[in-house]
C-alpha positions in Angstrom: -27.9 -126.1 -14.6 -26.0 -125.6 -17.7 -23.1 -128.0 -18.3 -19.6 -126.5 -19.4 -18.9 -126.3 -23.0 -16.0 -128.4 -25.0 -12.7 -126.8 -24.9 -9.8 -126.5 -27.7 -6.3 -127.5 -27.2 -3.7 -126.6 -25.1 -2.1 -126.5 -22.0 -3.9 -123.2 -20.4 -7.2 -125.0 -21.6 -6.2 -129.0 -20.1 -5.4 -126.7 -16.6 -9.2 -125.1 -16.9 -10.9 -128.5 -17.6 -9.2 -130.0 -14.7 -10.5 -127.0 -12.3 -14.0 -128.0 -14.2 -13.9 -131.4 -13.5 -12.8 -130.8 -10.0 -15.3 -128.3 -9.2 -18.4 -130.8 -10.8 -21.5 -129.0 -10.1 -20.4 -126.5 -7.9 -19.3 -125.0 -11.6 -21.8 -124.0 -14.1 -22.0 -122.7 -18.1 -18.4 -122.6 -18.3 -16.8 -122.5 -21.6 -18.7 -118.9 -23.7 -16.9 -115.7 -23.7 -19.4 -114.3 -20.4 -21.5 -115.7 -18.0 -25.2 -115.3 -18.3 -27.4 -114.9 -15.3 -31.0 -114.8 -14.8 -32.3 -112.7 -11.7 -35.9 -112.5 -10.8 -38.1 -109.6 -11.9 -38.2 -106.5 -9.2 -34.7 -107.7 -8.1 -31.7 -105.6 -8.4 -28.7 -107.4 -9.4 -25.5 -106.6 -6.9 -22.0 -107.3 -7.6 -18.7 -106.8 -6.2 -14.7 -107.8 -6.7 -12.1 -108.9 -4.3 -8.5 -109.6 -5.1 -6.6 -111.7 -2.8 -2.5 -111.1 -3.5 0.6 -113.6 -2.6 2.5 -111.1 -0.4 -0.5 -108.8 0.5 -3.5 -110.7 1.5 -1.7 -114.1 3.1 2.2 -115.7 3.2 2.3 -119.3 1.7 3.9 -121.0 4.8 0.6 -119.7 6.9 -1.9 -121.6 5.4 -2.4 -124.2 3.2 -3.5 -123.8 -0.9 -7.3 -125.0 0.0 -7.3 -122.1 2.7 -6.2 -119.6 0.2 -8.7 -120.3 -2.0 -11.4 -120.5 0.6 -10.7 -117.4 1.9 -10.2 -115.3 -1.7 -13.7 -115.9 -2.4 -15.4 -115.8 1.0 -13.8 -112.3 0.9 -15.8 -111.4 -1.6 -18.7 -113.3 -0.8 -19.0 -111.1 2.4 -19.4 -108.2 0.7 -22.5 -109.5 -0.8 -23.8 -110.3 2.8 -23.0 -106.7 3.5 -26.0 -105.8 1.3 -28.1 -108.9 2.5 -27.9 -110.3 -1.1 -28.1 -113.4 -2.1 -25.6 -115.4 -4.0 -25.7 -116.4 -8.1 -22.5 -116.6 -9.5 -18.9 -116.3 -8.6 -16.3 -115.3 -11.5 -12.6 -116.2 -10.6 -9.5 -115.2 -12.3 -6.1 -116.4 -11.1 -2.5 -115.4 -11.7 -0.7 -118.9 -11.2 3.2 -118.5 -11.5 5.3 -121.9 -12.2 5.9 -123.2 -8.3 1.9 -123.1 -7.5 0.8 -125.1 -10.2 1.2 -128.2 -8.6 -1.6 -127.3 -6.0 -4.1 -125.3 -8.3 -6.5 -127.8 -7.7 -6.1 -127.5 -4.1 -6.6 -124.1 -4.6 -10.1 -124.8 -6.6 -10.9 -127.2 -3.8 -11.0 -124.1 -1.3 -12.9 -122.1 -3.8 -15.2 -125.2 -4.5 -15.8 -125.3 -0.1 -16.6 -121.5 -0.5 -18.9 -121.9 -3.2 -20.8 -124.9 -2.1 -21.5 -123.0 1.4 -22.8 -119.9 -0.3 -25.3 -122.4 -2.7 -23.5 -120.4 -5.4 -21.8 -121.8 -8.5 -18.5 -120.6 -10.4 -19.3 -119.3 -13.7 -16.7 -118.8 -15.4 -13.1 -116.5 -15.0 -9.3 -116.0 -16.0 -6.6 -118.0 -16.0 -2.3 -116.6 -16.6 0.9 -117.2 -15.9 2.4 -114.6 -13.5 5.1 -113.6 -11.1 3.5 -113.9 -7.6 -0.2 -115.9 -6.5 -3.3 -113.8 -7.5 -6.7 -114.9 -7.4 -9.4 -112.4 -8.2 -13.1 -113.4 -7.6 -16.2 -111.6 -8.6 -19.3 -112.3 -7.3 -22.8 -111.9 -8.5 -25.8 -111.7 -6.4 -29.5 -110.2 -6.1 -31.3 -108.4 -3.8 -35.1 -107.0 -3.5 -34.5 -104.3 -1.6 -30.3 -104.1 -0.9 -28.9 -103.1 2.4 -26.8 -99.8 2.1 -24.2 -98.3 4.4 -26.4 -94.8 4.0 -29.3 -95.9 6.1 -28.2 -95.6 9.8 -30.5 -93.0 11.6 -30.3 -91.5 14.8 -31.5 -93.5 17.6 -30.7 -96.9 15.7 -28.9 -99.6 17.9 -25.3 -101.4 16.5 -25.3 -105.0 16.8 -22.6 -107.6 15.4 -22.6 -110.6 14.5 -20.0 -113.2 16.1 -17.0 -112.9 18.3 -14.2 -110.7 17.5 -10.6 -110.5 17.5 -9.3 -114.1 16.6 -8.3 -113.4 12.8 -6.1 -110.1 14.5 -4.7 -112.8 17.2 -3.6 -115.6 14.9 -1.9 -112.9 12.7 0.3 -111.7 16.1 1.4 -114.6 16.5 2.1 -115.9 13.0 4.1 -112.9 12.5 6.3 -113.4 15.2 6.8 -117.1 15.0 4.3 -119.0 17.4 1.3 -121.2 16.7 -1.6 -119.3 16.3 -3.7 -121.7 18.5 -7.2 -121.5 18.6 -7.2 -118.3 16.4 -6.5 -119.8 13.9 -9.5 -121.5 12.3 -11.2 -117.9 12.5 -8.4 -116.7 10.3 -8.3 -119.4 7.9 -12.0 -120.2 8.1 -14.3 -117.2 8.2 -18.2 -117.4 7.0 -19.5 -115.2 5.0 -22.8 -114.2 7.1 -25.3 -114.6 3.9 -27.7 -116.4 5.6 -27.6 -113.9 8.5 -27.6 -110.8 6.8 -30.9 -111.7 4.7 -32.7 -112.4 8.2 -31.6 -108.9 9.5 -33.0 -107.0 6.6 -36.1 -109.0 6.9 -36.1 -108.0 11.0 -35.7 -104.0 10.0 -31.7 -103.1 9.9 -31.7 -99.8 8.4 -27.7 -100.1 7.3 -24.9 -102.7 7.2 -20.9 -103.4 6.4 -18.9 -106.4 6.8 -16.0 -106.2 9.1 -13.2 -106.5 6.9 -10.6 -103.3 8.5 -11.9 -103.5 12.2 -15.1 -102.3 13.9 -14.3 -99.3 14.4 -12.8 -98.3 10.9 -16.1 -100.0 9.1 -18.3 -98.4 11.6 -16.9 -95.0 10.7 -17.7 -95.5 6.6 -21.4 -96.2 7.9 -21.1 -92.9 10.1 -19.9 -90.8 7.3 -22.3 -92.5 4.5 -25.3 -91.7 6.7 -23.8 -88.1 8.2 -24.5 -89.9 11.8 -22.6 -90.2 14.8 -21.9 -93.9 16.5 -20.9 -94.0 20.0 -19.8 -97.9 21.0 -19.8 -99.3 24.3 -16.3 -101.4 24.9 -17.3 -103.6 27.6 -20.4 -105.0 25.5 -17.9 -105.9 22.6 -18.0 -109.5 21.7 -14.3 -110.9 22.2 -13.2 -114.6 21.3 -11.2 -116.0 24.4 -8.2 -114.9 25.2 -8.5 -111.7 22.8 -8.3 -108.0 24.4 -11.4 -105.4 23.1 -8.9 -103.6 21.7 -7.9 -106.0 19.2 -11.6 -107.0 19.0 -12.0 -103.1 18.3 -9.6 -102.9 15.9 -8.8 -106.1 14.4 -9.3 -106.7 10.4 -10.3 -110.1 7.9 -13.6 -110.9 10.6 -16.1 -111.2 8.1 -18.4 -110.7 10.4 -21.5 -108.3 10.1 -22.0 -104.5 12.3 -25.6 -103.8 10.9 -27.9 -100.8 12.7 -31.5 -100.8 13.4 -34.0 -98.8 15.1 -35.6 -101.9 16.5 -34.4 -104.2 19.3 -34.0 -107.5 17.2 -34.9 -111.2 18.5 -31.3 -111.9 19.6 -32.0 -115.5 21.7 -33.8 -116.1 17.8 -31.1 -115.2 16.0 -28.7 -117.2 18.1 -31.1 -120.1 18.1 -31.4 -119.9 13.7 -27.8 -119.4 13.0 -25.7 -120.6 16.0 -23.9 -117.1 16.4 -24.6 -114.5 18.8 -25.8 -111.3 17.8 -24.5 -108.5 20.3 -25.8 -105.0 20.9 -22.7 -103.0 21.1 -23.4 -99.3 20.7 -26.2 -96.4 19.0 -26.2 -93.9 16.3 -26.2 -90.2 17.5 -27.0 -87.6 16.1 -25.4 -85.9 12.2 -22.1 -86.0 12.4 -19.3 -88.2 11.0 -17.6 -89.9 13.7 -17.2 -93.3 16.1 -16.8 -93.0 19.6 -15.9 -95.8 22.3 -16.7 -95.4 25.4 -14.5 -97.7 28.1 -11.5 -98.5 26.2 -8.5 -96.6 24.5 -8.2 -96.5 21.0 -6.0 -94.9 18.8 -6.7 -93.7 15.1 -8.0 -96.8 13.9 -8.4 -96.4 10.0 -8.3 -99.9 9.2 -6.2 -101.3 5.9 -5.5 -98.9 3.3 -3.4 -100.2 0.4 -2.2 -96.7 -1.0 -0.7 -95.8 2.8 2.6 -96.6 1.9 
C-alpha cells in the first residue's frame, strides 16, 4: 500500500487531507497528478464512470450525507460487477457547494463503507466549489476474461440475482410524503453484486447487465447487443414483499444482476455462498431485438434516459 503524499497549503488541500485521514487505509497513493495501477499479466483492465447529481440522482431530505455517498460509488461499482470484474481503484471527484461542507466527511464516510465492501481503495480524485451536490466516481477494475452484454445466445436461460422492486417502492412513497418502510434500506443500501457476478462467469453466464433502469429496459440492451429475443415469465419474477411484478418489472437503482446462461446454474449453491437467491425468470429466443413478458402488463418500459426531456 502506498501512503498518500504531503500536501501544500490551503484550504481546498486542509478539506482533501481531512477526507485522507478519514478514509485511513481504505485510501491509497493519494497526493501525484494520476493514480497508478498494477493489473496482473493476461488481465484486461475495465473501467467505468458514474455521476451521482443533487436534484437528479437523490433529494437531501431523503437520505442522509453517508447514504449519498454510499450509493454514488456503489453505482458505479455495479457496473464493474456487470462485467464480473474485480475491483482496484475508485477515483472520486466532488462538486461541494458552501451548505454541504459541513458533512463532507459524512459523505467520505459513505464512500469509505462502499469502498471497504468492494476490498477496493480510493485513489485519488477532484475536489470544487459548485452550485448544487456532485460526486463523480470512477472505478477501476480487471478481468480475465470480462462479461459482455453481446453474449446471450438462443436457448440461454435469464436468472437474477435478489428481490426486486423495493428501491421503485421507497421512491413512491418518498415522493408523495410517506415513510418508505421497509423499502427503504434497499434504496439507500444496495450491494454491488461483485462477489456474485465473478462466481457466475466462473459457472458459464454467456452475458450480463446490472439493473440500474428496470428488468425489462436492461434486458432489452442485452437483446439488442446480442440480436436475440428474451421472453420473461412474470409470475417467476423475484418481488420484495409487498411490491407488485410490475414495479419489480420495471423499477430502476436495484443494483442487482440479470445475467444469461446456457447452463442450469447451482441456484441452492449460490444462495447458500452469497445469502441471495438467484431466480430463473425467463430464456433467450431466437435473433431479434426484443423483451417479451408473459403474465403481466407492461407498458413501454425504456427505463431512465436523461436527454428525454
Amino acid at each position: 500500500m502506498t501512503r498518500a503524499l504531503e500536501l501544500g497549503p490551503g484550504a481546498e488541500f486542509d478539506a482533501i487531507r481531512a477526507l485522507v485521514e478519514r478514509w485511513g487505509p481504505r485510501a491509497t497513493g493519494i497526493g501525484d497528478d494520476a493514480a497508478v495501477l498494477r493489473i496482473a499479466r493476461g488481465e484486461a483492465l475495465v473501467a467505468s464512470v458514474d455521476s451521482f447529481v443533487e436534484g437528479q440522482h437523490f433529494k437531501r431530505d431523503w437520505m442522509s450525507p453517508r447514504e449519498i455517498g454510499y450509493k454514488a460509488v456503489v453505482a458505479a461499482l455495479s457496473d464493474l460487477a456487470a462485467m464480473a470484474a474485480t475491483p482496484l481503484g475508485v477515483l472520486v471527484a466532488f462538486t461541494v457547494p458552501h451548505s454541504w461542507r459541513s458533512v463532507l466527511l459524512d459523505l467520505a464516510d459513505g464512500i469509505g463503507d462502499a469502498v471497504e465492501l468492494a476490498g477496493a481503495h480510493v485513489v485519488g480524485g477532484n475536489l470544487i466549489d459548485g452550485g448544487e451536490l456532485s460526486i463523480t466516481t470512477t472505478v477501476l477494475g480487471c478481468a480475465f476474461a470480462p462479461l459482455p452484454r453481446a453474449g446471450a445466445r438462443a436457448g440461454d436461460g435469464v436468472y437474477v440475482t435478489g428481490e426486486l422492486g423495493g428501491p421503485a417502492s421507497a421512491v413512491e412513497r418518498l415522493a408523495n410524503g410517506r415513510p418508505a418502510d421497509a423499502f427503504r434500506e434497499r434504496f439507500v443500501k444496495p450491494a454491488p453484486r461483485l462477489a456474485e457476478a465473478r462466481w457466475l462467469a466462473e459457472q458459464g453466464a454467456h452475458a450480463a447487465i446490472d439493473i440500474s433502469d428496470g428488468l425489462v429496459a436492461d434486458l432489452r440492451h442485452i437483446a439488442a447487443a446480442s440480436n436475440v429475443s428474451i421472453q420473461i415469465d412474470a409470475a417467476a419474477v423475484p418481488c420484495l414483499r409487498g411490491v407488485a411484478v410490475e414495479v419489480a418489472l420495471t423499477g430502476g437503482e436495484e443494483y442487482e444482476l440479470v445475467v444469461t446462461s446456457p447452463l442450469d446454474f447451482d441456484r441452492d449453491e449460490f444462495t447458500r455462498r452469497f445469502n441471495v437467491p438467484l431466480t430463473k425468470v425467463g430464456v433467450v429466443g431466437a435473433a431479434g431485438t426484443g423483451v417479451t413478458v408473459r403474465g403481466a402488463r407492461v407498458a413501454d418500459a425504456p427505463g431512465y434516459d436523461h436527454f428525454s426531456t
